[in-house]
C-alpha positions in Angstrom: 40.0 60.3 110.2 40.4 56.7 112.0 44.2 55.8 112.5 45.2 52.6 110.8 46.1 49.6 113.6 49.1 48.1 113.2 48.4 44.3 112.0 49.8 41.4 113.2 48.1 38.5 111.1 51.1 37.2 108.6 52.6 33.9 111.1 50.2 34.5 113.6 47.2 32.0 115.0 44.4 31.9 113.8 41.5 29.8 115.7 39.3 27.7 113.8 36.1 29.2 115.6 33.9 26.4 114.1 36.2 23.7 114.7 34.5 22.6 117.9 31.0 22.7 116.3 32.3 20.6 113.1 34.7 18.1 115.2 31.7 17.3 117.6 29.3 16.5 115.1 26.9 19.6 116.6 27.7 21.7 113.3 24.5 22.3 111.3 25.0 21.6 107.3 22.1 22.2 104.4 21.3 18.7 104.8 20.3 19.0 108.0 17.9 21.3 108.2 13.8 20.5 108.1 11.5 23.4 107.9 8.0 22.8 108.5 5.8 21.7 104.5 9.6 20.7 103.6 9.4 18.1 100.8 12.2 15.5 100.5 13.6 14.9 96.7 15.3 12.4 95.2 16.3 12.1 91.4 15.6 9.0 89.1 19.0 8.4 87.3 19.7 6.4 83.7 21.4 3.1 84.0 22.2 3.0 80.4 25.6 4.9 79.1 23.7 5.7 76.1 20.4 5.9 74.6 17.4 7.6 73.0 14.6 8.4 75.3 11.0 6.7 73.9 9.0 7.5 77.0 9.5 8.2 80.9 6.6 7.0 82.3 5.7 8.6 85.6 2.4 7.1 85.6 2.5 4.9 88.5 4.9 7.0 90.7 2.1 10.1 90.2 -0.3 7.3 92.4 1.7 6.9 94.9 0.1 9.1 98.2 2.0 11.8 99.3 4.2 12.3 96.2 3.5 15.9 95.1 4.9 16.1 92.1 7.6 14.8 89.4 8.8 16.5 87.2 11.4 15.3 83.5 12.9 16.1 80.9 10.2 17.5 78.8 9.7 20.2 81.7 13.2 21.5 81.1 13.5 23.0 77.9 15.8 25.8 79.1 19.0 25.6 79.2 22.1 26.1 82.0 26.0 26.3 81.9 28.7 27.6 84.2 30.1 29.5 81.5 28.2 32.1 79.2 29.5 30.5 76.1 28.5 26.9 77.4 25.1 27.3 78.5 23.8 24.0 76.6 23.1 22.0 79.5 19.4 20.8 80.8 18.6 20.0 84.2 17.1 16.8 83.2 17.9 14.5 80.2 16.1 15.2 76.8 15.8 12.7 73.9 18.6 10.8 75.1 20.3 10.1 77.9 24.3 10.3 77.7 26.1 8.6 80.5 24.9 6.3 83.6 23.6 7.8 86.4 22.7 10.9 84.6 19.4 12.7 85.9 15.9 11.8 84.4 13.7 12.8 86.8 13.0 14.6 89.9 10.6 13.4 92.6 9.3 15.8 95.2 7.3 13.8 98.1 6.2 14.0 101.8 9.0 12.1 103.0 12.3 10.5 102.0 10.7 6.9 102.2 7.7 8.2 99.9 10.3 9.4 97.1 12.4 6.2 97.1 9.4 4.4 96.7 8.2 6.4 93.7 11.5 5.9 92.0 10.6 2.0 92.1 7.7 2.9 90.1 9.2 5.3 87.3 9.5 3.4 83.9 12.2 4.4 81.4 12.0 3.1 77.9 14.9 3.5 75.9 16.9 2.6 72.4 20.2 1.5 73.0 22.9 3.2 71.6 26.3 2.6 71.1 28.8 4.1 74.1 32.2 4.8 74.4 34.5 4.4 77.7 37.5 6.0 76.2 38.1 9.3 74.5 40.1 7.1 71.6 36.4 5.5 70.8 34.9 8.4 71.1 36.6 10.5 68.0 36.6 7.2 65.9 35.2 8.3 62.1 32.7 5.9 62.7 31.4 6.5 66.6 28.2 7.7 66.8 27.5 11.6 67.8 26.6 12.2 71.3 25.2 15.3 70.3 24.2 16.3 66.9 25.1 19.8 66.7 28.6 18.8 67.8 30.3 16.8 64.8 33.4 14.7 65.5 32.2 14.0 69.1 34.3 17.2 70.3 33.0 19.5 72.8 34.5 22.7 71.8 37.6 23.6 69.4 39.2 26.8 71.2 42.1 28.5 69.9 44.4 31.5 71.6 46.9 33.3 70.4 48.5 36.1 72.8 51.5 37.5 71.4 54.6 35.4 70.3 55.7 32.8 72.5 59.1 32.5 70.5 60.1 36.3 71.3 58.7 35.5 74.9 61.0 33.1 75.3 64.0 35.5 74.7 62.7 37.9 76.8 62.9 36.7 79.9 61.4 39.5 82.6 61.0 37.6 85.6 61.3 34.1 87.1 59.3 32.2 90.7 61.4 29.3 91.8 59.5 27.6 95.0 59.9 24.3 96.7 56.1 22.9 96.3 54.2 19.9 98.2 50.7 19.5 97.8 49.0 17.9 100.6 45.5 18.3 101.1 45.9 22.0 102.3 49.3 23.4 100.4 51.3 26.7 101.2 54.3 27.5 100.0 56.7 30.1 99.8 57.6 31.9 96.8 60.2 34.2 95.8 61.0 36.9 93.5 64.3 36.1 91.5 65.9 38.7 88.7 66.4 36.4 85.2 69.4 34.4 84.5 71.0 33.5 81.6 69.5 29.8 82.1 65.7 31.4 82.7 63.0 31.3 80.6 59.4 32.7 81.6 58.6 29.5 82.8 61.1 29.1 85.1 65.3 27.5 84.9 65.7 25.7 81.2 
């Protein structure tokens, strides 16, 4: 049986090994890597905030040599999420289009200069729609769905209930009371107190 080794790593240094590399500009990121038959991509976004899709004409751009392919909306009928229970999102917009910038197509070509030019050529027709800058507009009665399977313009009514918070609060079990900054990297100290009479679960009332 291997004897454990005494560690030493709690307030100790620890060297950035890649620090050099990233500091000197010598790291390698994604970006940065070409393979040979790598294509270059760029993504055709929506300058409106809101509106139905009529047509995404890809016409032109398909011309242009040495773009391989392009690819919209209507080639992404699955769907994506981060969550299991969100998994509503497409890749590409469908039908409409419901903020600026987002994605309509994709544009895989020979080289960057190939794709940027094939963007110049992509046409999007659309029907305005209104759109809404604050979340006050938004929920009006009268604002206009974003998406139709979503009444009130709300993205998802959760409620949890996990035990009473009102005998919770008279229980108190255990308290953290820490000094905290938050710069761009934080650490901070914490420490274990036993409850107080002035305690709650949440910290000193």
């Amino acid at each position: 049986m291997n004897k454990p080794l005494p560690a030493r790593n709690i307030g100790g240094y620890v060297p950035m090994i890649d620090g050099p590399e990233k500091v000197s500009g010598r790291a390698k990121y994604t970006a940065d890597i070409v393979q040979p038959g790598q294509l270059a991509g760029r993504i055709f976004r929506s300058p409106y905030s809101h509106a139905e899709i009529v047509d995404v004409d890809i016409s032109e751009a398909l011309k242009i040599p040495g773009v391989i392919a392009i690819a919209t909306g209507a080639d992404c009928d699955r769907t994506f999420g981060v969550l299991p229970i969100a998994r509503s999102e497409h890749p590409l917009a469908r039908n409409k289009v419901r903020y600026r910038g987002e994605p309509v197509a994709a544009v895989a070509a020979l080289d960057d200069n190939i794709a940027r030019e094939a963007l110049r050529h992509i046409k999007l027709t659309v029907k305005d729609l209104p759109a809404y800058y604050t979340a006050k507009d938004a929920l009006a009665p009268e604002a206009a769905l974003l998406h139709d399977k979503k009444p009130g313009n709300i993205e998802r009514d959760v409620l949890f209930e996990l035990g009473s918070t009102a005998q919770g609060l008279l229980m108190p079990i255990l308290s953290a009371k820490a000094p905290i900054t938050a710069p761009k990297s934080a650490r901070t100290r914490w420490k274990c107190m036993p409850p107080s009479p002035n305690t709650t679960p949440f910290g000193i009332a």
